[in-house]
C-alpha positions as CSV (number, residue, x, y, z in Angstrom):
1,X,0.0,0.0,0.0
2,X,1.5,3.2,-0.8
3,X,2.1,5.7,1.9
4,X,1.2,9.0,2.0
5,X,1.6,11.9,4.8
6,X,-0.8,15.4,4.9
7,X,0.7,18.5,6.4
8,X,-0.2,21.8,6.4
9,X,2.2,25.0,7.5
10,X,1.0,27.4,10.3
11,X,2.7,30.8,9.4
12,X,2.0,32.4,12.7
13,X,-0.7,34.6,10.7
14,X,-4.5,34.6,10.8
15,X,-5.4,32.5,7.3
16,X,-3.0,29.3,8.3
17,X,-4.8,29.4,11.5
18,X,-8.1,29.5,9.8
19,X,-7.3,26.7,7.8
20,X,-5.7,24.6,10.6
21,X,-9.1,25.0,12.8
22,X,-11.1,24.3,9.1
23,X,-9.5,21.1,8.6
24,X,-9.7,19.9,12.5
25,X,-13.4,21.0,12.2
26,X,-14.2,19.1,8.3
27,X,-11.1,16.4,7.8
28,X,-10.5,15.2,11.7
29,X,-10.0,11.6,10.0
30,X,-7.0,13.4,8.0
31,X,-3.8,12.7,10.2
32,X,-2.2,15.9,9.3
33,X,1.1,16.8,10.7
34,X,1.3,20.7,11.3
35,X,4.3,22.7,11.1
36,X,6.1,25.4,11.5
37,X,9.4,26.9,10.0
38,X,10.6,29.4,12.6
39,X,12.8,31.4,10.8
40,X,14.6,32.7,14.4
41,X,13.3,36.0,13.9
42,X,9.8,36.2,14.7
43,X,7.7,38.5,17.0
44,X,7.1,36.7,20.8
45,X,3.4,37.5,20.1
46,X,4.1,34.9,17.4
47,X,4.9,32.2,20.2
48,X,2.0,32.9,22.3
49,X,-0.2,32.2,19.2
50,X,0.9,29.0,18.4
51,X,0.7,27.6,21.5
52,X,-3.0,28.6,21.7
53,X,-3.4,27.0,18.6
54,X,-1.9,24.4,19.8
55,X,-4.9,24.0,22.4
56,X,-7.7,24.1,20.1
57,X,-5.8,21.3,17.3
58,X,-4.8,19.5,20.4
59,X,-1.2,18.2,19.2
60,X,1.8,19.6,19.0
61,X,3.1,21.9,15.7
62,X,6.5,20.8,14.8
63,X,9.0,23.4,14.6
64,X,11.2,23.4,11.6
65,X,14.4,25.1,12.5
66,X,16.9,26.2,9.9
67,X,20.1,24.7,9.4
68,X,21.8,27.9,9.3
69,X,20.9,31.5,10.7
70,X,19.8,34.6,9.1
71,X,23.3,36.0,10.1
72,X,24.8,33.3,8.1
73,X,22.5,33.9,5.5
74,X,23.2,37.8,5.4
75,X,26.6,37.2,5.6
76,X,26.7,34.5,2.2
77,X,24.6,36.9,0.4
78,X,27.2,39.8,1.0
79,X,25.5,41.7,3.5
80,X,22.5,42.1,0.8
81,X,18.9,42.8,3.2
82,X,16.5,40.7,1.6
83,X,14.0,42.4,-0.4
84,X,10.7,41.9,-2.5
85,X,13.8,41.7,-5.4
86,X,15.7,39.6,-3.7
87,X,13.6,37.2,-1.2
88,X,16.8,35.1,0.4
89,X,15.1,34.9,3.4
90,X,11.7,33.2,2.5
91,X,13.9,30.5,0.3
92,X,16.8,30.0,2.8
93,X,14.6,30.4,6.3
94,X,11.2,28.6,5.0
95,X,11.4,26.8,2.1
96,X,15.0,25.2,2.9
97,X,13.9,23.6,6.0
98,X,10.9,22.3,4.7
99,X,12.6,20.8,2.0
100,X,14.8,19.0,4.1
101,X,11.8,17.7,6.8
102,X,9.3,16.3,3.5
103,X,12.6,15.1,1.2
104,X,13.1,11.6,2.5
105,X,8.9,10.8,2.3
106,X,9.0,11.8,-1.1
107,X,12.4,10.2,-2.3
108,X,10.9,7.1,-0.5
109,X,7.7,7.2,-2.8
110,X,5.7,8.7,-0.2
111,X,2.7,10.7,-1.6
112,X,2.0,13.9,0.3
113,X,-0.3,16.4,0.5
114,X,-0.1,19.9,1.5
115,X,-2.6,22.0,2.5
116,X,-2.4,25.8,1.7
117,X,-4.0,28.7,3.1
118,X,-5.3,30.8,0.0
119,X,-8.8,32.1,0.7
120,X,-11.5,32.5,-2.1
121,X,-11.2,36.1,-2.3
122,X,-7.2,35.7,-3.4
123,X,-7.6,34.5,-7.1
124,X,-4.3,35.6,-8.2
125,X,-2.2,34.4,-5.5
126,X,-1.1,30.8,-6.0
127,X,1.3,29.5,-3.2
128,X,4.0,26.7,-2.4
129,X,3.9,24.9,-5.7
130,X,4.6,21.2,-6.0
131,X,8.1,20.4,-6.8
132,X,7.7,16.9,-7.0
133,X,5.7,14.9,-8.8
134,X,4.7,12.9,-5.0
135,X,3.1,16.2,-3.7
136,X,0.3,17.2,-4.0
137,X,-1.0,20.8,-3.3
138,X,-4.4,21.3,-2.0
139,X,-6.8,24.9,-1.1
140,X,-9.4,24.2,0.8
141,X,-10.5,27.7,2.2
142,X,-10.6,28.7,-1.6
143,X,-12.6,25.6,-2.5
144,X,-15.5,26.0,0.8
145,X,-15.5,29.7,-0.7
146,X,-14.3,31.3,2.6
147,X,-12.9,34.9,2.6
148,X,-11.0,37.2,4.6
149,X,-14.4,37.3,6.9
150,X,-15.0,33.9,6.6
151,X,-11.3,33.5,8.3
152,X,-11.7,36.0,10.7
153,X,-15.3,34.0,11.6
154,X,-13.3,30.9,12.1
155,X,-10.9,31.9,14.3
156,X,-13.3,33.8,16.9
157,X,-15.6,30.6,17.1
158,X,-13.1,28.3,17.7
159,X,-12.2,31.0,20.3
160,X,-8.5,31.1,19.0
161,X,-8.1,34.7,17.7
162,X,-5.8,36.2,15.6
163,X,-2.4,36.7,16.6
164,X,-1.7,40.6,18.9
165,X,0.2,41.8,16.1
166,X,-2.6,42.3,14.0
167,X,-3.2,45.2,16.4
168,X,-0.5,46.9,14.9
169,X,0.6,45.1,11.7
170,X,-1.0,43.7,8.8
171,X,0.6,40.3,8.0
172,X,3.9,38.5,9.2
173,X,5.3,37.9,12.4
174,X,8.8,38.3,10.8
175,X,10.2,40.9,13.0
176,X,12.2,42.6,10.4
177,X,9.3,41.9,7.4
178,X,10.5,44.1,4.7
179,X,6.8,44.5,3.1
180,X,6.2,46.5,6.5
181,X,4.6,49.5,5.8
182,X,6.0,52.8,7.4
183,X,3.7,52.9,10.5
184,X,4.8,49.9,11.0
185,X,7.9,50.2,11.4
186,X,7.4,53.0,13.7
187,X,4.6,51.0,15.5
188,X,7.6,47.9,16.1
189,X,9.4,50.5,17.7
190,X,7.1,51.2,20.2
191,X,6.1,48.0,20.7
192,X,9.8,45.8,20.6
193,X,11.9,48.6,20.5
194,X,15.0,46.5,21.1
195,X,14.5,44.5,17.7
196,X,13.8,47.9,16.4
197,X,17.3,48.6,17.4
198,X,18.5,45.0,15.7
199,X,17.0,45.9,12.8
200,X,19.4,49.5,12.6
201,X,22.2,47.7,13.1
202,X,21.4,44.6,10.4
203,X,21.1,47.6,8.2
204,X,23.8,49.6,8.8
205,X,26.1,46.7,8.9
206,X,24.6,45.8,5.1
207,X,24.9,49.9,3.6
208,X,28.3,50.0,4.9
209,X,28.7,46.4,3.2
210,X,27.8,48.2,-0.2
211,X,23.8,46.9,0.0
212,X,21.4,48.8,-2.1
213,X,18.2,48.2,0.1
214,X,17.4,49.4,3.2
215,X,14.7,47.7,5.0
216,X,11.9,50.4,4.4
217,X,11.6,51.7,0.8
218,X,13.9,55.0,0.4
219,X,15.2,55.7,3.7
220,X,17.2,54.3,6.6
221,X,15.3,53.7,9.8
222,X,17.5,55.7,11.7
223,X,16.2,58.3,9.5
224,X,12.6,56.9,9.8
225,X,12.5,56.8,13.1
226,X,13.2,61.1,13.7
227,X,10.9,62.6,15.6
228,X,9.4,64.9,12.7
229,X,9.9,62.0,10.4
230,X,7.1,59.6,12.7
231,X,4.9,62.4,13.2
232,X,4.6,62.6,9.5
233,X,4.4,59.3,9.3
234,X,1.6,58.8,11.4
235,X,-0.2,61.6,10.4
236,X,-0.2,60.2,7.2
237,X,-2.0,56.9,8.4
238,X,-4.7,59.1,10.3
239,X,-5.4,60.8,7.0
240,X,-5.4,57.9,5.4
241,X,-8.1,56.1,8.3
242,X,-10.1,59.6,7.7
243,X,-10.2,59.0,4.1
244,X,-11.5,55.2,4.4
245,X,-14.1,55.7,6.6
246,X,-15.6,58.9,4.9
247,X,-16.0,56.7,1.4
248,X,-17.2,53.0,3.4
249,X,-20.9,52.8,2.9
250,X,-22.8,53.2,6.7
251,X,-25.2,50.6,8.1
252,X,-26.6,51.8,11.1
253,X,-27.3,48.0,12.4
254,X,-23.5,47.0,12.0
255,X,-21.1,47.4,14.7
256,X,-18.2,49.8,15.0
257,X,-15.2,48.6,14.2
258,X,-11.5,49.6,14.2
259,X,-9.7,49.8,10.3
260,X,-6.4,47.9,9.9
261,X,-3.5,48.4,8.5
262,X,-4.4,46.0,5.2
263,X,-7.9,48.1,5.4
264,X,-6.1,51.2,4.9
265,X,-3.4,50.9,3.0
266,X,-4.9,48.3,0.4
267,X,-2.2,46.1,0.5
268,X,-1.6,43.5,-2.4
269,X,-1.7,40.3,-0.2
270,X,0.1,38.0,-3.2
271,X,2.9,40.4,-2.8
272,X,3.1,40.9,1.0
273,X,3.7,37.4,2.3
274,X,5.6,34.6,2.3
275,X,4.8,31.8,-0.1
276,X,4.2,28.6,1.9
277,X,1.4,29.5,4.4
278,X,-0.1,32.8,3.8
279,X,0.5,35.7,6.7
């Protein structure tokens, strides 16, 4: 009989989560293994998540660690910050350990499937693709039709959440996520300021190595980070918060509730996330 192995990746975000509680909820004869490739660099709120998770799946995720560091990894790619150009951290810190955990299964003739968290309302994005002809890559929050509020739904009735970044940052628990927006930036500072402190010395060390990037489009965060520079910044957001809820349609039977980052900014969620288990 041949064997086969399902696992799914919990990214630490809300739509992995969502699709970790569907598939307890719909598939509990599935014995999927879930995992987690801790890139070494994530928020703690990250942690504290997971282990909630953990609760509701009721087993353990298994942590995929990386062989080598993001220091190492900085260091091979000659001080170079990873950017949306140059994405060395999703393929060295996520995709490399993965590799390594599923390789043997599939050299062995093992069939496996992997469930990915790409809603309905994400038709362009596409995620991990198979690289082997023994996986098998499955959608199933695209396929029951569930959305960004059908996520959202999930996670408060299964009484999980969403992850306390979200009350400050739209996707990733990557500390040093370059799709960060600005005020995002400036809100890590606030709330972790000593990895905002990490993060001015990665990039210093990689513009005195001859880097191009920085880690926030067109400035340095030491420059970011001036006093008249964050209260442009966040004035900026507020504007931007003004301007959203002047042109949303009012129902007077709804409930207030707060905008997000994503709400405001509009960001392109194909281009601000990782590509094995949607932030």
């Amino acid at each position: 009989m041949k064997q086969e192995r399902h696992i799914l990746g919990i990214s630490g975000g809300r739509d992995s989560a969502a699709l970790a509680v569907y598939m307890r909820q719909h598939r509990p004869d599935l014995p999927i293994e879930y995992f987690f490739t801790d890139t070494g660099k994530e928020l703690p709120e990250v942690y504290t998540f997971l282990d909630r998770l953990e609760g509701f799946l009721g087993k353990p995720i298994k942590r995929l660690n990386p062989d080598r560091d993001f220091d190492f990894w900085l260091d091979e790619y000659g001080n170079f910050l990873p950017s949306p150009r140059t994405r060395w951290c999703t393929r060295q810190l996520k995709l490399r350990p993965l590799e390594h955990w599923i390789r043997p299964s599939l050299e062995a003739g093992t069939t496996i499937h992997s469930y990915v968290a790409i809603r309905a309302d994400e038709p362009s994005r596409e995620g991990y693709q198979a690289t082997h002809e023994n996986m098998l890559v499955h959608l199933p929050l695209r396929e029951a039709g569930i959305d960004r509020a059908g996520v959202i739904e999930l996670l408060q009735q299964a009484d999980v959440g969403e992850p306390e970044y979200y009350s400050w940052r739209s996707r990733s628990g990557c500390t040093f996520c370059f799709f960060q927006q600005k005020i995002e930036w400036v809100r890590l500072a606030s709330h972790h300021p000593d990895e905002f402190e990490k993060a001015i010395a990665y990039e210093k060390t990689a513009l005195e190595g001859g880097s191009p990037f920085t880690w926030s489009q067109g400035e340095s965060l030491t420059e970011l980070i001036e006093p008249k520079r964050v209260e442009a910044i966040e004035l900026d957001y507020e504007r931007r918060v003004a301007r959203l809820k002047k042109r949303r349609p009012k129902n007077p039977l709804a409930a207030e509730t707060d905008d997000t980052i994503d709400d405001v900014y509009g960001v392109d969620e194909a281009a601000g996330s990782c590509v094995i288990c949607h932030k």
